[in-house]
Wavefront OBJ file of the C-alpha trace (Angstrom):
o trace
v -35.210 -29.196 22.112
v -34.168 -28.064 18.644
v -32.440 -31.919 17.949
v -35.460 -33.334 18.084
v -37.538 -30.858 15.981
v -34.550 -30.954 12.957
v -33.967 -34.982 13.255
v -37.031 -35.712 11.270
v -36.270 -33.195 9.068
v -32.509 -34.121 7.722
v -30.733 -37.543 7.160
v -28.397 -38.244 10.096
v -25.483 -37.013 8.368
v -26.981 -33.899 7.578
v -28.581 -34.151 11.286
v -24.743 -35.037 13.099
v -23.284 -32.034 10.737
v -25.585 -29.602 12.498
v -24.618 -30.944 16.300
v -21.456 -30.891 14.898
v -21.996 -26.832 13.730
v -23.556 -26.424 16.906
v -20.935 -27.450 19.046
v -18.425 -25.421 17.176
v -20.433 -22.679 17.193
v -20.569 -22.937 21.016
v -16.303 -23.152 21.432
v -16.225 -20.127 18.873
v -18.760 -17.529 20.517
v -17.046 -18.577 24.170
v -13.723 -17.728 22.541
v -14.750 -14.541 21.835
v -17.203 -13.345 23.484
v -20.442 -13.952 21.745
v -23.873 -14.899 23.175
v -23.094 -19.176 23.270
v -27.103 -20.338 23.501
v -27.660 -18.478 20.395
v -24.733 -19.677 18.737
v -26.117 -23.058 19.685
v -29.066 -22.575 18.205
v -28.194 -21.066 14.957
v -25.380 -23.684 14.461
v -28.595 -26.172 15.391
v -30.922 -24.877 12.954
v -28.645 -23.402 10.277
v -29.447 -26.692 7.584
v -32.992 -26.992 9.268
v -34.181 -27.016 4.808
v -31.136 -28.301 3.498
v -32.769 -31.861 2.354
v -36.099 -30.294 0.751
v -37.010 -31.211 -2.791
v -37.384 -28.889 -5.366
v -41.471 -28.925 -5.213
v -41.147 -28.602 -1.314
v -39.188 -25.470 -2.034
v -41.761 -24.274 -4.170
v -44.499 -24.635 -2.039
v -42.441 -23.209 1.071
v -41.767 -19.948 -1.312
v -45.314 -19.760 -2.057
v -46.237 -20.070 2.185
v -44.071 -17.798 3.022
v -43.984 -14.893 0.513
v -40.475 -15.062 -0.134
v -38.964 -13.051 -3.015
v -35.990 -14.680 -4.412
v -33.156 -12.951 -6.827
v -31.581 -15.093 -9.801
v -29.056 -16.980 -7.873
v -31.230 -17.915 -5.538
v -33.761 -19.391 -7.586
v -31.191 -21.345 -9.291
v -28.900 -22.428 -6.649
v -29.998 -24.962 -3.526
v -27.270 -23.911 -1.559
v -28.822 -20.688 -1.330
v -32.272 -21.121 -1.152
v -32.056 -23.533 1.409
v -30.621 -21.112 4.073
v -33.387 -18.168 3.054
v -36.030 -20.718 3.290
v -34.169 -21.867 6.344
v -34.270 -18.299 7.880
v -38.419 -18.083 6.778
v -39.155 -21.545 8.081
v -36.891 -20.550 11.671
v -39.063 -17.435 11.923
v -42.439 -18.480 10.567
v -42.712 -21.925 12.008
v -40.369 -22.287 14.508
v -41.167 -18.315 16.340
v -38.069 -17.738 16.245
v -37.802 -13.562 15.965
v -34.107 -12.991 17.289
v -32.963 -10.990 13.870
v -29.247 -12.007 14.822
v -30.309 -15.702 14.676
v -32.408 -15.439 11.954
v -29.623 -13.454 10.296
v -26.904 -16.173 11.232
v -29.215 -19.017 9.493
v -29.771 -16.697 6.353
v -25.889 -15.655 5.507
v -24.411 -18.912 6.761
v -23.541 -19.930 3.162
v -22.774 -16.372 1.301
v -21.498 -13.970 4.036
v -22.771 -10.318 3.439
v -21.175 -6.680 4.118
v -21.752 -5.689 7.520
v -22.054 -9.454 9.184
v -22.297 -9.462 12.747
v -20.341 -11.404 15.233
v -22.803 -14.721 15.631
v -23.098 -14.239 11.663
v -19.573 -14.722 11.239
v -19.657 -17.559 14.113
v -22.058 -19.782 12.017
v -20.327 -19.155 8.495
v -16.940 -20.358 10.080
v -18.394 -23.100 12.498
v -20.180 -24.653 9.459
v -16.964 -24.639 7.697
v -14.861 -26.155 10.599
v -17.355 -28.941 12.437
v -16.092 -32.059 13.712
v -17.344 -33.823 10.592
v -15.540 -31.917 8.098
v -12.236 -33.676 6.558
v -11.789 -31.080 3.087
v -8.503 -30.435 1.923
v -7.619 -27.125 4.285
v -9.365 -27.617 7.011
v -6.883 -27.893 9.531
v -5.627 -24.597 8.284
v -9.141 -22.845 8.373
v -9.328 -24.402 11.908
v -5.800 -22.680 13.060
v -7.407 -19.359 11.146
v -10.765 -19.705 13.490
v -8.750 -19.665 16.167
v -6.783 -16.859 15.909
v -9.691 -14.152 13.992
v -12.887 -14.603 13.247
v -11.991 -12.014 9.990
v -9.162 -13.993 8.786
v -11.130 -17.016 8.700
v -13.953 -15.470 6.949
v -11.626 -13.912 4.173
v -10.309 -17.522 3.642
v -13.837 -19.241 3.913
v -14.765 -17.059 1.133
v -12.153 -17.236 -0.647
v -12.507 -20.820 -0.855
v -16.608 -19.983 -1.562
v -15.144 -18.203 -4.528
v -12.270 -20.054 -5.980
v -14.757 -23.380 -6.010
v -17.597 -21.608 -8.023
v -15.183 -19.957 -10.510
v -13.497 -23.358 -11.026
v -17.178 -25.347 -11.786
v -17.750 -22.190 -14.167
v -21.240 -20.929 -11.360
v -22.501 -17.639 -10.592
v -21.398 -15.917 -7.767
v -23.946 -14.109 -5.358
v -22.862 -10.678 -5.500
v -23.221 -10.826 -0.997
v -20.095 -13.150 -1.147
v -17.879 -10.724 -3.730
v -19.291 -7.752 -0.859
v -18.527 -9.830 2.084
v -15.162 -10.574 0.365
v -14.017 -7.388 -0.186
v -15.309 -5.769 2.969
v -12.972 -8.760 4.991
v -9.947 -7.866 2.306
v -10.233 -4.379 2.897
v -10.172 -4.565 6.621
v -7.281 -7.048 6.902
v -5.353 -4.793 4.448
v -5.799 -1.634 6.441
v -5.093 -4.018 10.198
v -2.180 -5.163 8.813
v -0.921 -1.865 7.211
v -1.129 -0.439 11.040
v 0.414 -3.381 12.530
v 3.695 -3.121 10.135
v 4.099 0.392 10.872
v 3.707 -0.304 14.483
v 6.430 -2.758 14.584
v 8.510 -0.946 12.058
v 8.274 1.755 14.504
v 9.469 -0.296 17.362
v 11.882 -1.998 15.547
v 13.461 1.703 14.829
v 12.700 2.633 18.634
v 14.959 -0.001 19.768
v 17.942 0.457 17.727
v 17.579 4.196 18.738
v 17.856 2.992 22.313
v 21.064 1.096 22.057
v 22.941 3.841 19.832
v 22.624 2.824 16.218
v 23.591 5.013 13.888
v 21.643 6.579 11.084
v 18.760 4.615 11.424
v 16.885 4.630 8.129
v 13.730 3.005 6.573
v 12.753 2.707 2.881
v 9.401 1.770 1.910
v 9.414 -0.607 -0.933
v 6.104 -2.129 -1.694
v 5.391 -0.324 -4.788
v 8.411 -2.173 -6.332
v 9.327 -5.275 -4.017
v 7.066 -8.305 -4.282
v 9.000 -9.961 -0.999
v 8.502 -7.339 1.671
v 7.337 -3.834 1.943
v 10.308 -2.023 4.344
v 14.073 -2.231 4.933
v 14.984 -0.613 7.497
v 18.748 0.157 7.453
v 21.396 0.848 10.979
v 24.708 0.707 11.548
v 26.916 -0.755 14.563
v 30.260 1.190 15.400
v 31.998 -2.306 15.190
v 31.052 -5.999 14.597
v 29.988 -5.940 18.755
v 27.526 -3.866 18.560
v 26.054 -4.934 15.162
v 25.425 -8.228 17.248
v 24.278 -6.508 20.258
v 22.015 -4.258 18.278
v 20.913 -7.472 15.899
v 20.057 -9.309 19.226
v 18.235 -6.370 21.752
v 15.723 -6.311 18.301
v 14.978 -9.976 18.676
v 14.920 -10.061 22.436
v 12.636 -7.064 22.881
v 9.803 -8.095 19.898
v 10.157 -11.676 20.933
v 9.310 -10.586 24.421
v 6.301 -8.644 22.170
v 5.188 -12.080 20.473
v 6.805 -11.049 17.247
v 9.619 -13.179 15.358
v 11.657 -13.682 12.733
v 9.940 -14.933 9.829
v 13.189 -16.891 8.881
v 16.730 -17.679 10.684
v 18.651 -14.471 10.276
v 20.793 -14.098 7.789
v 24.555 -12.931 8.837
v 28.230 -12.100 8.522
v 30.078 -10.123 11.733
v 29.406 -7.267 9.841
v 26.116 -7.374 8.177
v 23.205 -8.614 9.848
v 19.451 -9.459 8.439
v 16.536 -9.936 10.212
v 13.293 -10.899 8.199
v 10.117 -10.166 9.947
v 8.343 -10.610 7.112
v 6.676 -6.826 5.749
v 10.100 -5.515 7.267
v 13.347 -6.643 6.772
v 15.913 -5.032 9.091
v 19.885 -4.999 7.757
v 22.592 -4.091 10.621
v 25.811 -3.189 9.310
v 29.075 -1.769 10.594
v 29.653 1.383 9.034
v 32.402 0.505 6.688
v 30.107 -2.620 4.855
v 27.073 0.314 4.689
v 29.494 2.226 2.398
v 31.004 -0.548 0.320
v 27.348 -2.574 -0.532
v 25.588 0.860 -0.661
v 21.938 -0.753 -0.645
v 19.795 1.657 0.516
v 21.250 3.904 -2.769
v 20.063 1.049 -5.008
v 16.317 0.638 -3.175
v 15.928 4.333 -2.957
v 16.243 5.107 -6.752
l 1 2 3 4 5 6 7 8 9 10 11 12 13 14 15 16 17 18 19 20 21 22 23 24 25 26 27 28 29 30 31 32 33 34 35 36 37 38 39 40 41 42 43 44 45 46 47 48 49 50 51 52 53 54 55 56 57 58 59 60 61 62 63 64 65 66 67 68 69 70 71 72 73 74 75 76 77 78 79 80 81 82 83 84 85 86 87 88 89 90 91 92 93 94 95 96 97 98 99 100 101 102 103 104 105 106 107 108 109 110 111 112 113 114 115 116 117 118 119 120 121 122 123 124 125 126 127 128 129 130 131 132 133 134 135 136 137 138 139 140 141 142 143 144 145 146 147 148 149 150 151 152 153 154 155 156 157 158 159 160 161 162 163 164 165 166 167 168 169 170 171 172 173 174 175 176 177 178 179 180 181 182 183 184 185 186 187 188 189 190 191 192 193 194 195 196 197 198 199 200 201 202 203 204 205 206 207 208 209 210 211 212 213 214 215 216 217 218 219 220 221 222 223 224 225 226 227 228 229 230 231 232 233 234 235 236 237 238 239 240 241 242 243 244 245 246 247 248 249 250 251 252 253 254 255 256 257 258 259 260 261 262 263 264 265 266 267 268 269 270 271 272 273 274 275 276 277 278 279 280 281 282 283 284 285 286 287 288 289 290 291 292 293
């Protein structure tokens, strides 16, 4: 129903972009777990006044009582999606605040965006039609979280107005920073998770003094070492390879090939690095003395 009441209202690439939207909008909220006819619709209708001219604008302002802030006034690719939002709810009866909500935000973001909100902002960015530089990346990001994409979508957002020397809306620096924030924090907990584990499993097969040092206040490649020793070359390997085996087995690997000699082992898993010596090589390198100054 909603093609045919936005055909006559866009040019047919503007009208394929939002099937396009729509579609994607459809895979995404299946994927996780959103309500898929509203996604449909929203990705449908999100560009439903994206072709007006600046006297249709006017006027639709005027109809609908709309208050607009400076960028708004200023910027089309703003006031198109809060005329878009009026227009869905005014004309179209559409009162689902989520919906309305997803058509609104779809090109800033906002603090506190819900999931369908987030759906539309990354659908529009990844449709069928789209062929930027990146967007096979922001695909692979859609696929995996719906926050990681968003950081990257407005990061993009960002990056492109700062370039071309534009305002920003101040709800894409609060939708950035709210996404930044949250990553941050996730990923803080999922390092210390692993480093935990990591230091779990060398307990497990006997290393000895097992020791981490957190270096991300000087260390621009990684944020721990954590630090074992083997009683002989054998067990550095054994140790080296029950810590692969048991966080591969986890979905976690090496960021890199390990590094090694038969008596000094690194593993690189990125925010950790893990370095398995024998006992004797500990002593004579002395790392951990240099790292913990």
């Amino acid at each position: 129903m909603y093609e045919e009441i936005i055909r006559p209202l866009l040019s047919e690439k503007r009208f394929r972009h939002s099937v396009n939207v729509s579609k994607s909008a459809g895979q995404l909220a299946i994927k996780y777990g959103a309500d898929v006819e509203k996604a449909k619709v929203a990705g449908m209708l999100h560009d439903i006044m994206k072709e007006k001219t600046p006297e249709e604008y006017e006027k639709l302002v005027q109809d609908f009582g709309v208050k607009l802030d400076e960028f708004q006034i200023s910027a089309k690719k703003l006031l198109h999606a809060v005329i878009g939002s009026k227009y869905v709810e005014k004309v179209l009866g559409i009162n689902d605040s989520d919906i309305l909500n997803a058509v609104r935000y779809h090109t800033t973001g906002r603090s506190g965006m819900s999931k369908l909100e987030k759906i539309i902002f990354i659908a529009d960015c990844i449709s069928e039609d789209r062929d930027y530089k990146g967007v096979d990346e922001m695909r692979k990001l859609a696929d995996k979280s719906l926050d990681e994409a968003m950081l990257a979508g407005l990061k993009d957002s960002i990056e492109i107005l700062t370039e071309s020397e534009k305002p920003i809306h101040t709800d894409i620096f609060n939708a950035y920073n709210e996404f930044a924030f949250k990553l941050k924090s996730k990923k803080n907990k999922n390092t210390k998770d692993i480093l935990n584990r990591i230091c779990e499993i060398l307990d497990k097969k006997k290393a000895i003094n097992v020791n981490v040092a957190c270096i991300k206040d000087i260390s621009a490649f990684t944020d721990y070492f954590i630090f074992a020793s083997g009683t002989s070359t054998t067990h550095v390997k054994a140790l080296a390879d029950e810590v692969k085996f048991k966080l591969k087995e986890e979905g976690i690997f090496p960021r890199k090939k390990d590094e090694y000699s038969e008596s000094w082992i690194l593993l690189d898993y990125g925010d950790i690095i893990v370095h398995i010596f024998t006992e004797e090589t500990r002593k004579l390198y002395n790392i951990e003395e240099l790292w913990n100054k």
